[in-house]
C-alpha positions as CSV (number, residue, x, y, z in Angstrom):
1,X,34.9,0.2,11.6
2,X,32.0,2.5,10.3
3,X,29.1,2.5,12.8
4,X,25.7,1.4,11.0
5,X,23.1,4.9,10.3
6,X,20.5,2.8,12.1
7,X,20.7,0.6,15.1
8,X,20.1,-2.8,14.0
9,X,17.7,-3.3,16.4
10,X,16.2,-0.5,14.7
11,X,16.8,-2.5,11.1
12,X,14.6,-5.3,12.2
13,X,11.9,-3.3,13.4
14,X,12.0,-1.8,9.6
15,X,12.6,-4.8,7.7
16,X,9.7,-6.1,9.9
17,X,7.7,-3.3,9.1
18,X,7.9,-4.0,5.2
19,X,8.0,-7.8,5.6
20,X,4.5,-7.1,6.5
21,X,3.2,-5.0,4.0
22,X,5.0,-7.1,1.4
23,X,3.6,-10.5,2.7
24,X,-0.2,-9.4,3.3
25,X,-0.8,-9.4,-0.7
26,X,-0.9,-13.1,0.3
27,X,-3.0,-12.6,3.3
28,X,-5.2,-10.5,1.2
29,X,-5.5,-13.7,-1.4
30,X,-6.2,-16.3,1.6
31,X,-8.8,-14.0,2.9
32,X,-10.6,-13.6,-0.6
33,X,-10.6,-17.1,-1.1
34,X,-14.0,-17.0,1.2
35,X,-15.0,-13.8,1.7
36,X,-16.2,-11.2,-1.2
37,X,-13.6,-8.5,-1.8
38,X,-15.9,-5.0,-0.9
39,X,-17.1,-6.8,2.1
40,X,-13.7,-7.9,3.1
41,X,-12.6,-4.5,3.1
42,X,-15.1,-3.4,5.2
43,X,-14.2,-5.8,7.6
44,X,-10.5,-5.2,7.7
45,X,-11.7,-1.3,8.6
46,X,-14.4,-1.9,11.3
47,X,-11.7,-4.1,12.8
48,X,-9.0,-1.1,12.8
49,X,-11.7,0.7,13.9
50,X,-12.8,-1.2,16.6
51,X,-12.2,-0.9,19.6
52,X,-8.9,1.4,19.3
53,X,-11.2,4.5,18.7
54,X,-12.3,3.7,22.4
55,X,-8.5,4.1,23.3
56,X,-6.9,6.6,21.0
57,X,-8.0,10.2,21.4
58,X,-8.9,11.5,18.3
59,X,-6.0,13.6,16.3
60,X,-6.0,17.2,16.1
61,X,-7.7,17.0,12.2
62,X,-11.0,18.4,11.1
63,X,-12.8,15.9,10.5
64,X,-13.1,16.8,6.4
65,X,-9.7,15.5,6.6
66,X,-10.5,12.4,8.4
67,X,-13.3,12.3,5.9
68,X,-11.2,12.5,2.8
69,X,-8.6,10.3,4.1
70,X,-10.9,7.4,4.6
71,X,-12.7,8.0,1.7
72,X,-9.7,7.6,-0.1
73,X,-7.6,4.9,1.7
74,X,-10.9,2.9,2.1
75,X,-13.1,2.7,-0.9
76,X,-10.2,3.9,-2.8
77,X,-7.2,2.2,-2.2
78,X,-8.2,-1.2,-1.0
79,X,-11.6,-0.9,-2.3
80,X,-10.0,-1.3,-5.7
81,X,-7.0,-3.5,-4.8
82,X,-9.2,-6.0,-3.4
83,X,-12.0,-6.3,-6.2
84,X,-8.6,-6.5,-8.7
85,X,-7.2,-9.4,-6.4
86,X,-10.3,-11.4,-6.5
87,X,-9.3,-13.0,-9.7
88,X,-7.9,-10.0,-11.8
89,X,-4.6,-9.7,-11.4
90,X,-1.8,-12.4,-8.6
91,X,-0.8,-11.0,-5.8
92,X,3.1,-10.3,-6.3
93,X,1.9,-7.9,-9.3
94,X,-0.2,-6.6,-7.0
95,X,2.8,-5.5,-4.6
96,X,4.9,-4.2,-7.8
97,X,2.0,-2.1,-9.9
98,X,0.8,-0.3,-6.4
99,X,4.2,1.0,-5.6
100,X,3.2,3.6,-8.7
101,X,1.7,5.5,-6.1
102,X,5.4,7.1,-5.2
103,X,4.8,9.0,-8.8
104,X,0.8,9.7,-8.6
105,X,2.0,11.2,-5.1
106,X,4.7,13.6,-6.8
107,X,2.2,14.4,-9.6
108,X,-0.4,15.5,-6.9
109,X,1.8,17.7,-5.5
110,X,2.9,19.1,-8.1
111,X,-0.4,20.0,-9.5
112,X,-0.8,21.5,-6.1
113,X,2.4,23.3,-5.4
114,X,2.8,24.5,-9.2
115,X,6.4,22.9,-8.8
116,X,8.4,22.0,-12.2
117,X,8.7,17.8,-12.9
118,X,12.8,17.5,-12.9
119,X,14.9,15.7,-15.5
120,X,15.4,12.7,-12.9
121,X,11.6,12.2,-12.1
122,X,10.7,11.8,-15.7
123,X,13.7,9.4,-16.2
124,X,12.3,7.8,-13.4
125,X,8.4,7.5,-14.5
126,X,9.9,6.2,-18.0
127,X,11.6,3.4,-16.2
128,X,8.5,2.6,-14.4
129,X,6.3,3.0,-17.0
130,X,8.4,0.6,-19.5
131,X,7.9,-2.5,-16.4
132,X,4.1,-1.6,-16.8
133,X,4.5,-1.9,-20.5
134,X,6.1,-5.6,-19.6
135,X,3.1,-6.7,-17.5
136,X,0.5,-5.1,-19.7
137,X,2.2,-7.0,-22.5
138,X,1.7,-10.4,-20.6
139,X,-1.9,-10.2,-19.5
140,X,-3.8,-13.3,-19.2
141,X,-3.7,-15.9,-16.5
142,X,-1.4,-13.7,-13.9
143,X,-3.2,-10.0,-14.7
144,X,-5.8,-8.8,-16.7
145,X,-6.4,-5.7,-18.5
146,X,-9.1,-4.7,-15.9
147,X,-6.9,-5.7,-12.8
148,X,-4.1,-4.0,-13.7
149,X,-6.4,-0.6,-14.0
150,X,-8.0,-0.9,-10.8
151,X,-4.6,-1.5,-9.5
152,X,-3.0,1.9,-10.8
153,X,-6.6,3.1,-9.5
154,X,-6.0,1.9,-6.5
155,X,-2.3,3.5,-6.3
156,X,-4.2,6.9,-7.6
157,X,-6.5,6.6,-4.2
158,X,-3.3,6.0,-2.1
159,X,-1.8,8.9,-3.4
160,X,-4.8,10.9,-3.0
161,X,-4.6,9.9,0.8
162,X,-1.0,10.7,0.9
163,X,-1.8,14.3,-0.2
164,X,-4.7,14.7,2.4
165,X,-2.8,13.2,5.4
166,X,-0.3,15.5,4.6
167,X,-2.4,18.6,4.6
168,X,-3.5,17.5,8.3
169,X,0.1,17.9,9.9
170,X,2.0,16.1,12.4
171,X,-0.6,13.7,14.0
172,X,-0.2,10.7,15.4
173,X,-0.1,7.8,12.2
174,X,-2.3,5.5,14.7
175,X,-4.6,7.9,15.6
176,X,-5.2,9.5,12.1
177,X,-5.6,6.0,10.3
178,X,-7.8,4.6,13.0
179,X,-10.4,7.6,13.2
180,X,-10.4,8.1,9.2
181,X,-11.3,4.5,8.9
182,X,-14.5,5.2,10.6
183,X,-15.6,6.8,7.2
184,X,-14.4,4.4,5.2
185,X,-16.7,1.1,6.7
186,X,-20.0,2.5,5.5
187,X,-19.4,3.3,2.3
188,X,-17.5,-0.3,1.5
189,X,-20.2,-2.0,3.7
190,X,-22.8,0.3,1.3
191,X,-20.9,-1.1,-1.8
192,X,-20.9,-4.3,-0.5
193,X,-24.6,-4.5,-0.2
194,X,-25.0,-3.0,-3.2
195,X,-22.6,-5.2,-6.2
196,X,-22.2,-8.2,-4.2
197,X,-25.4,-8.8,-2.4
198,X,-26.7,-9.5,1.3
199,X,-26.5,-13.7,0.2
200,X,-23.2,-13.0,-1.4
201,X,-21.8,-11.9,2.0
202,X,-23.9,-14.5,3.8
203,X,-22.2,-16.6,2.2
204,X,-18.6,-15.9,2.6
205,X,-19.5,-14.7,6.6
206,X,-20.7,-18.5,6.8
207,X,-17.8,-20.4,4.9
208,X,-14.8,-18.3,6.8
209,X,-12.7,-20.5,8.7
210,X,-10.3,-19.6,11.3
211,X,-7.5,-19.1,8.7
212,X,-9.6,-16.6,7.0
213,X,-10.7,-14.7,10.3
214,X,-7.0,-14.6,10.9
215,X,-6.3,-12.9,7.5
216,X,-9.0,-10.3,8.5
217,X,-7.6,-9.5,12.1
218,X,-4.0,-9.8,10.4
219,X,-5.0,-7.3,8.2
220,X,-6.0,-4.3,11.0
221,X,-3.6,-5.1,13.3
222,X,-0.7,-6.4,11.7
223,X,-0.9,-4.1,8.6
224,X,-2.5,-1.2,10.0
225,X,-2.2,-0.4,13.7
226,X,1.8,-1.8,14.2
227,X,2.7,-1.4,10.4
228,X,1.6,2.6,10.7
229,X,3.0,2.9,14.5
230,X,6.2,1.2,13.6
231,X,7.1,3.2,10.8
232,X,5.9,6.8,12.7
233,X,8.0,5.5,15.6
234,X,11.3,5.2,13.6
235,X,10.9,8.1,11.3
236,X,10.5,10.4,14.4
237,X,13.9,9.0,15.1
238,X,15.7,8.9,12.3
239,X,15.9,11.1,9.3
240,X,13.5,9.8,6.4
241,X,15.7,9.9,4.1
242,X,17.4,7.2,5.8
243,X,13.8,5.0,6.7
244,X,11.9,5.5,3.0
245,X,14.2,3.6,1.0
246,X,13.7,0.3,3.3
247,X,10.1,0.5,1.4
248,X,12.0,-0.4,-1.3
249,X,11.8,-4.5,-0.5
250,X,7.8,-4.1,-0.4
251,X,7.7,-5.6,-3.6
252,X,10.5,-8.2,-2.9
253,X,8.8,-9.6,-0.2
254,X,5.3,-9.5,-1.7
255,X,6.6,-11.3,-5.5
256,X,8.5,-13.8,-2.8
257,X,5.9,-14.5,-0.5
258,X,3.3,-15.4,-3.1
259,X,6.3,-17.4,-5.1
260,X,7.1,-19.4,-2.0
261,X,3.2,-19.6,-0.3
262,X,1.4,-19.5,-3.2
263,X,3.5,-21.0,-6.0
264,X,2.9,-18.4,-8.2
265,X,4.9,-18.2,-11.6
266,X,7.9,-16.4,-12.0
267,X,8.9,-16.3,-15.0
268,X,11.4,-13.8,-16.8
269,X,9.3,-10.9,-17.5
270,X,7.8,-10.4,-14.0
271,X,11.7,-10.5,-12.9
272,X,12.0,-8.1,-16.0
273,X,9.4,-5.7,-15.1
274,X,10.0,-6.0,-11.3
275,X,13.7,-4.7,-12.2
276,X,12.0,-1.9,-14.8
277,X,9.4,-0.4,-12.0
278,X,11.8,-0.8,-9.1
279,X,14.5,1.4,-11.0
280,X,12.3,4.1,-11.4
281,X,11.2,4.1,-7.8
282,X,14.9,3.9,-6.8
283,X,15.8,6.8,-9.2
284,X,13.4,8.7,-7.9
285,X,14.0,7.7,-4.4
286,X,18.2,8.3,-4.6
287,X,19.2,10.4,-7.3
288,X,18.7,13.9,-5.1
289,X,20.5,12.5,-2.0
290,X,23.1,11.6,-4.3
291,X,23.3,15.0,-6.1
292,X,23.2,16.8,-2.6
293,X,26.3,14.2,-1.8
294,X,28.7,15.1,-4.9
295,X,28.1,18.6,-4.0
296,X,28.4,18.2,-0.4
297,X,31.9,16.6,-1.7
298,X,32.9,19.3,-3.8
């Protein structure tokens, strides 16, 4: 009998790992339902923030880097993705059209390393591109035309953060993400004050009920602190090519979860795009291990 490549208690801590990431697009959505979206992010930051930059020495990172990273992963990243949540685009789409920041990530690096896009990769954007060409083709009630950009803009920041966190070196994930967020709050809390207003945030600070305070908390602890520690913890164990794929069922469980909590639609051409985008991350993801396997084989 073949042994498994991973322990399975090893597997659950994985599958745990992107059960979490998937599901919080729905957290996300329960939290926005009181508070604003820029001010929401600048809670779910001062919370990773505080108080584990009391307890985690800081990483060995200038802090330009920390800087950048924040900047980026912050304002950027959820910055965008929440604004597009607030009524742009459902959450399950959410989950699909940010995994596009697997190919922003490549076309970073390559702009950075000089390197030559391969025959596979652009098979593999084409694929992905076509499932974008589904949703676009079906805005309206689940996405609009401005949601679905802020998304990809939002992806664009993630990859920009990938590409900085890489330049800093091996650090510790929980270390890194918790002193970069320290230059993300101001800036969101600045934006904040700035589009939606000190009543605005009044407001949603006054109306939050437990469930939403939950969503917050949920949201530095669950996604951030044991989402980035559990994933650091098994790729320094294993090799990555065997970890990364698992990040595959992101957008399984996050088109689930808001089918199943939510209720949202899903109707053939999410399923159809869904299959289209996921391809081309798999393509992209597989197609080298499997080329270095034939020729291991031969």
């Amino acid at each position: 009998m073949t042994r498994p490549s991973l322990p399975w208690p090893h597997v659950a801590l994985a599958l745990a790992v992107v059960a979490v990431w998937g599901t919080n697009f729905v957290v996300i959505k329960v939290a926005l339902e009181h508070l604003p979206p820029l001010t929401l992010a600048a809670l779910r930051f001062a919370c990773v923030v505080l108080p584990a930059v009391f307890v985690l020495k800081r990483p060995p990172a200038s802090w330009r880097n920390l800087a950048g990273y924040g900047l980026l992963i912050g304002a950027g990243q959820f910055g965008l993705l929440f604004l597009a949540m607030k009524g742009h685009i459902s959450p399950g789409l959410a989950s699909l059209v940010v995994q596009m920041q697997v190919f922003f990530t490549i076309g970073l690096s390559m702009r950075l390393t000089g390197e030559q896009v391969r025959p596979f990769q652009l098979a593999a954007l084409g694929l992905a591109a076509l499932g974008l060409i589904v949703i676009f083709s079906h805005t309206g009630g689940d996405v609009t035309p401005l949601g679905l950009a802020m998304v990809l803009g939002a992806a664009l920041s993630w990859a920009g953060g990938n590409t900085v966190s890489r330049a800093a070196g091996p650090v510790n994930a929980v270390a890194y993400v918790v002193w970069s967020s320290i230059f993300a709050v101001p800036p969101l809390a600045i934006l904040a004050l700035s589009v939606e207003g000190w009543p605005a945030i009044l407001a949603g600070v006054r109306d939050a009920d437990a469930g939403t305070w939950a969503a917050v908390i949920w949201q530095a602890v669950g996604n951030s602190l044991f989402g980035y520690a559990a994933w650091s913890w098994l790729l320094s164990r294993h090799p990555a090519a065997t970890i990364t794929p698992m990040a595959l069922l992101i957008p399984i469980f996050g088109m689930g979860a808001s089918t199943l909590v939510l209720g949202e639609p899903l109707p053939l051409w999410k399923i159809a795009a869904a299959g289209l985008v996921m391809s081309g991350l798999a393509v992209n993801l597989f197609w080298p291990m499997l080329r270095r396997s034939m020729r291991t084989a031969v």
